[in-house]
N, CA and C atoms as a LAMMPS dump frame, in Angstrom:
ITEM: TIMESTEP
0
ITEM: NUMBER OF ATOMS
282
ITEM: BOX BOUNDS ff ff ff
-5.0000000000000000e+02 5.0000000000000000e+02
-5.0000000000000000e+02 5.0000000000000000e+02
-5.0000000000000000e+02 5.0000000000000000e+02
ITEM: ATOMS id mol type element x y z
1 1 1 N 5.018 -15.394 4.187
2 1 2 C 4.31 -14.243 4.684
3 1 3 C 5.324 -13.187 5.092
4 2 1 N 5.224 -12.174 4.476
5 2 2 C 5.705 -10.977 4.601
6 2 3 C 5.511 -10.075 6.403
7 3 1 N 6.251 -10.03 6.933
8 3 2 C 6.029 -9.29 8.182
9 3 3 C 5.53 -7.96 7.911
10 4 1 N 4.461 -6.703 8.844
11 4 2 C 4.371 -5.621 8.615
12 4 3 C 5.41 -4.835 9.597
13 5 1 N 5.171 -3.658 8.878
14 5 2 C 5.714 -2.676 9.488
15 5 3 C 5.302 -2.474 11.315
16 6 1 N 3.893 -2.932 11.695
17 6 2 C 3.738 -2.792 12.871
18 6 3 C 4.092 -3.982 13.643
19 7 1 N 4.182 -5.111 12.764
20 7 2 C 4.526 -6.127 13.526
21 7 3 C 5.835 -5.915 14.166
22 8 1 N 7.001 -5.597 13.183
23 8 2 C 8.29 -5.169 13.064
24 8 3 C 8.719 -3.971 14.028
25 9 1 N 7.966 -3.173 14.308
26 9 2 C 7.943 -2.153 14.807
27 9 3 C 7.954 -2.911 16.815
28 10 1 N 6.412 -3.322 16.914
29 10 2 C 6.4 -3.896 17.998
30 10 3 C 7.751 -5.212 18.541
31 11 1 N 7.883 -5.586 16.881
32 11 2 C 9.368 -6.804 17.84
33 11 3 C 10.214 -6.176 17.913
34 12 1 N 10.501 -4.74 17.862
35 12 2 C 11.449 -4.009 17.772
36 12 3 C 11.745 -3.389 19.218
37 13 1 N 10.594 -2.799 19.895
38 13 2 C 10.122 -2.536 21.025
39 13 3 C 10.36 -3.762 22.248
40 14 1 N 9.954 -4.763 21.867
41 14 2 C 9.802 -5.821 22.785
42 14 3 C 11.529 -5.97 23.384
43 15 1 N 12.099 -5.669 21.644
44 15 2 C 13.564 -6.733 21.686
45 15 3 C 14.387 -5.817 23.049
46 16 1 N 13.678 -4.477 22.759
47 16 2 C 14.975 -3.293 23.354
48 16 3 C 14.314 -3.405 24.622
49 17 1 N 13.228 -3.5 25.178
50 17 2 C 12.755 -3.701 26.612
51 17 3 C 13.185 -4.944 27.155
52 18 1 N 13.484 -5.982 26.28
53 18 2 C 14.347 -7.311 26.877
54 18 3 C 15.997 -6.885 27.086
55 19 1 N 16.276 -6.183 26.259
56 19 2 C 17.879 -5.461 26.333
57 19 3 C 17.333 -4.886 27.887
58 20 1 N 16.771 -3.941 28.089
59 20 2 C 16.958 -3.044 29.396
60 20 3 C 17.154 -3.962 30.552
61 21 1 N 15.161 -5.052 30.312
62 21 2 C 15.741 -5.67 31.405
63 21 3 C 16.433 -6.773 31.827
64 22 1 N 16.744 -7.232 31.25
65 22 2 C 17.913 -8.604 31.194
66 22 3 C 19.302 -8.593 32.395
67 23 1 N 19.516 -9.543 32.959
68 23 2 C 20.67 -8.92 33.794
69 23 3 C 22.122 -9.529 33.486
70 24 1 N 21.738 -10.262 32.394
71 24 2 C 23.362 -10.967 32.205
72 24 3 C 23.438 -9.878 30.629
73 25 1 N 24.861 -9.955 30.434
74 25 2 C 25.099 -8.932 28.969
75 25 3 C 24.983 -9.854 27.847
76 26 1 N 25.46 -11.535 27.687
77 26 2 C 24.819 -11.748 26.76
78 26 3 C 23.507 -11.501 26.416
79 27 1 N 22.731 -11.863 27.273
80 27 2 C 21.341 -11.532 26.43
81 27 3 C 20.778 -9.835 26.013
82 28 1 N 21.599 -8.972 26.785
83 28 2 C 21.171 -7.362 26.366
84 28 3 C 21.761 -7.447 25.135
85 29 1 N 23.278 -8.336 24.94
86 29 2 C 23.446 -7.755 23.373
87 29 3 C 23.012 -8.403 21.986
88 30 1 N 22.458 -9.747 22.573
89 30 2 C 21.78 -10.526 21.742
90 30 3 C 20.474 -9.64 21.102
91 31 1 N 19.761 -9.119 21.778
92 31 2 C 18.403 -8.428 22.495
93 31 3 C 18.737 -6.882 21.627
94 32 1 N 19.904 -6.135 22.175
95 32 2 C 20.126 -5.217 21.1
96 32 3 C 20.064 -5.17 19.461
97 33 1 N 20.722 -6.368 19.567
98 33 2 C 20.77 -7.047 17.89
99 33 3 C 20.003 -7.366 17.336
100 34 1 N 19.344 -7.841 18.418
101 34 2 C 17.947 -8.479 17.842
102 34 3 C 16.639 -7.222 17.207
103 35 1 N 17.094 -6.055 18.458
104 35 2 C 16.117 -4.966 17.459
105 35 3 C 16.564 -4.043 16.819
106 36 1 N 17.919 -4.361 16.875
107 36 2 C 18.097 -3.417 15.298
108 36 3 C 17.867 -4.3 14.293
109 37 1 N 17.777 -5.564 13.732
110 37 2 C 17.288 -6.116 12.864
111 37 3 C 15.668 -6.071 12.603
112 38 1 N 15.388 -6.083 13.451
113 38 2 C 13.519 -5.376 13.339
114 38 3 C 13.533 -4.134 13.067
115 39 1 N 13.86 -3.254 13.729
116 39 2 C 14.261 -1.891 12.607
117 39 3 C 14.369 -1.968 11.282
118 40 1 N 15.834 -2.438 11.056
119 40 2 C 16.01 -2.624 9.099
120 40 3 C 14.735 -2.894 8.836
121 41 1 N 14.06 -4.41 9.174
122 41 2 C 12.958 -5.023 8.685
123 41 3 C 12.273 -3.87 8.503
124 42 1 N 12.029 -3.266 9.435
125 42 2 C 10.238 -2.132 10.046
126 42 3 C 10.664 -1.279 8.617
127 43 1 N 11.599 -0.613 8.161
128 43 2 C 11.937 0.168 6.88
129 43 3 C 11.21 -0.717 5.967
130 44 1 N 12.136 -1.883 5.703
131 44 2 C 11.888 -2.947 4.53
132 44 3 C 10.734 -2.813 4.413
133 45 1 N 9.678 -3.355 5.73
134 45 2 C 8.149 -3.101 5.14
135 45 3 C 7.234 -2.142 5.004
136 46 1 N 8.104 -1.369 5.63
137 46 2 C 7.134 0.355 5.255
138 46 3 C 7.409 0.663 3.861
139 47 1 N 8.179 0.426 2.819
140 47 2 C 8.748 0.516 1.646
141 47 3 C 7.802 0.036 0.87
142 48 1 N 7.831 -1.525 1.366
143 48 2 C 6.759 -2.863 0.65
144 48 3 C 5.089 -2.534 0.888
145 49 1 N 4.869 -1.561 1.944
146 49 2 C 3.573 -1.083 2.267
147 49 3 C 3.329 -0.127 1.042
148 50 1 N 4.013 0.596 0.816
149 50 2 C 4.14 1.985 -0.013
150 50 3 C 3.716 1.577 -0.96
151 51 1 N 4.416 0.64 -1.491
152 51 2 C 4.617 0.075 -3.215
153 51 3 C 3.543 -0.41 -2.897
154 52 1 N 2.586 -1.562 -2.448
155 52 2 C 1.383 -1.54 -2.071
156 52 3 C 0.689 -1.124 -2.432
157 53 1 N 0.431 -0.07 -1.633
158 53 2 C -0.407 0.87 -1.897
159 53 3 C -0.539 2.285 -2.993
160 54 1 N 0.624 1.944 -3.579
161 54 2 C 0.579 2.936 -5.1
162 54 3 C 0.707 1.907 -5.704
163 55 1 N 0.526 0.62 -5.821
164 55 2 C -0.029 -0.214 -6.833
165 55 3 C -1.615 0.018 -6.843
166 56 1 N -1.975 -0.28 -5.615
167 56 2 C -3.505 -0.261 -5.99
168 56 3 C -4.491 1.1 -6.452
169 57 1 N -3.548 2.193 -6.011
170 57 2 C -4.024 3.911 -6.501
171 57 3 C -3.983 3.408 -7.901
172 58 1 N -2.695 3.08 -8.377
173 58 2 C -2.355 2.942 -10.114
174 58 3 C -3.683 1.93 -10.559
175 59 1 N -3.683 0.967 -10.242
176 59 2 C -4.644 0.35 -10.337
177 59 3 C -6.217 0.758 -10.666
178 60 1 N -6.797 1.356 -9.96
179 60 2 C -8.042 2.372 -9.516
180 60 3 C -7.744 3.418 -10.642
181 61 1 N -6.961 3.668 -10.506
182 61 2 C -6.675 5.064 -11.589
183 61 3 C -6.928 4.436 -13.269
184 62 1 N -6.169 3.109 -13.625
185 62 2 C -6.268 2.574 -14.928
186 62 3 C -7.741 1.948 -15.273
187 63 1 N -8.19 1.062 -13.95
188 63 2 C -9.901 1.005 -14.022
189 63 3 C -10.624 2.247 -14.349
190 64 1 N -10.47 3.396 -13.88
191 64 2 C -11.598 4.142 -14.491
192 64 3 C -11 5.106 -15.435
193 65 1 N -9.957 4.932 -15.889
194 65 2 C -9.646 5.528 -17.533
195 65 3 C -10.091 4.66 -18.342
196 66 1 N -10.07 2.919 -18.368
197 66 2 C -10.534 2.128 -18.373
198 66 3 C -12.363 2.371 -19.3
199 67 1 N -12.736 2.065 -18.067
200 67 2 C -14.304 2.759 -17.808
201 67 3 C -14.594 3.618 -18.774
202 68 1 N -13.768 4.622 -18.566
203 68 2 C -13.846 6.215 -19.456
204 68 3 C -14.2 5.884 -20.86
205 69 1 N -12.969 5.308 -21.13
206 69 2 C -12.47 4.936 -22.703
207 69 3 C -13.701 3.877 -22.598
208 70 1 N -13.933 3.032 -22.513
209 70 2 C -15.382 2.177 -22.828
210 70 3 C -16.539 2.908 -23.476
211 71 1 N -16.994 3.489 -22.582
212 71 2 C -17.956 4.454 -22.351
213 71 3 C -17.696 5.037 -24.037
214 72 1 N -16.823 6.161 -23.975
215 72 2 C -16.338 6.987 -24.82
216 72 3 C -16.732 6.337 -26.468
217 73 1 N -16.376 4.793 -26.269
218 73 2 C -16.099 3.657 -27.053
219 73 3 C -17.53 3.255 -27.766
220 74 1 N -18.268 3.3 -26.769
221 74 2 C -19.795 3.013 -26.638
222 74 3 C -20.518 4.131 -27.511
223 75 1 N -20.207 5.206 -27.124
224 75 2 C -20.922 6.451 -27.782
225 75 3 C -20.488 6.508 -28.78
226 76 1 N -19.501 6.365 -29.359
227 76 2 C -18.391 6.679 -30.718
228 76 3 C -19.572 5.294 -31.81
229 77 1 N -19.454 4.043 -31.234
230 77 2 C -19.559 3.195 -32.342
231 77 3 C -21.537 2.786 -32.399
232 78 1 N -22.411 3.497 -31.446
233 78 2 C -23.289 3.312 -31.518
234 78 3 C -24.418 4.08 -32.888
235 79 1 N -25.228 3.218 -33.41
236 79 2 C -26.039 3.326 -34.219
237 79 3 C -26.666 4.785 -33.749
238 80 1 N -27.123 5.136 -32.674
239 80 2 C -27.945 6.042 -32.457
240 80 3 C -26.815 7.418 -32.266
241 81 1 N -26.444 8.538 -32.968
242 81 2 C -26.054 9.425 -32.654
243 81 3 C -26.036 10.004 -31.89
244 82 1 N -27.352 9.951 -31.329
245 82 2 C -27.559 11.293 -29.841
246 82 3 C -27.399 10.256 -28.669
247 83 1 N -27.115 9.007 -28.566
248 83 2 C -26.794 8.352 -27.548
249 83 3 C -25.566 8.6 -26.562
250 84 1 N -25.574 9.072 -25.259
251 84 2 C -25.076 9.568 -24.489
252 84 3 C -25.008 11.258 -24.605
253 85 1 N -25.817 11.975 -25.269
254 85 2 C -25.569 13.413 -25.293
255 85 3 C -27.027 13.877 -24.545
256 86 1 N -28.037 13.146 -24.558
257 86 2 C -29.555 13.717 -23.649
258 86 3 C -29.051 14.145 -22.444
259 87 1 N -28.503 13.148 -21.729
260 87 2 C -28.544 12.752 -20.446
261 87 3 C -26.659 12.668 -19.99
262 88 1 N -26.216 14.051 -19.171
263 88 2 C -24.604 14.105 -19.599
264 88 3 C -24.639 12.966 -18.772
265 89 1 N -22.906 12.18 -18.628
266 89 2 C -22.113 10.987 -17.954
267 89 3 C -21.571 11.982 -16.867
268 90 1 N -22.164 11.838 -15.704
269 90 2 C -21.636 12.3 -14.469
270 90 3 C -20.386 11.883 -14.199
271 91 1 N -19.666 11.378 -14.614
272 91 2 C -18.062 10.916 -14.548
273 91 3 C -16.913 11.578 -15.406
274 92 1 N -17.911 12.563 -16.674
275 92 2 C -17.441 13.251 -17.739
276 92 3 C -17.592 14.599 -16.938
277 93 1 N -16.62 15.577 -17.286
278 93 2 C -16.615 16.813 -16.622
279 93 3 C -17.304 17.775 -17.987
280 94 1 N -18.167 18.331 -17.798
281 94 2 C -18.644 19.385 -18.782
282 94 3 C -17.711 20.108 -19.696
């Protein structure tokens, strides 16, 4: 399982409020370290969010060209000529 960006974000937060309050220095610099590595991460998955989510636009986008071309496909090889010209395809722009 992939961490998110908010998860990453919040252990990032946590780590640097354990840095503040901590009173011995090992643990502030452990604690420092610790959230700059949730940082890097918090990038890493805002990146992996992105790609994400312009997979699934791309996706959506190829389904209804998809669709289109069917359709298109449908009217082209059907017996009846005037099939799809009565009644326009509200998905077809005039």
């Amino acid at each position: 399982m992939t961490p998110s960006a908010t998860l990453c974000r919040a252990q990032q937060a946590l780590q640097l409020r354990r840095a503040q309050n901590a009173p011995l220095g090992n643990v502030r610099t452990i604690a420092q370290k610790a959230a700059a590595a949730w940082a890097v991460e918090a990038v890493f998955a805002e990146e992996r969010d992105r790609r994400r989510e312009r997979r699934v636009v791309l996706a959506a986008e190829e389904t209804s060209r998809q669709r289109l071309a069917n359709a298109e496909l449908d009217r082209q090889i059907s017996e009846n000529p005037d099939r799809g010209r009565a009644t326009p395809d509200p998905l077809r722009a005039p």
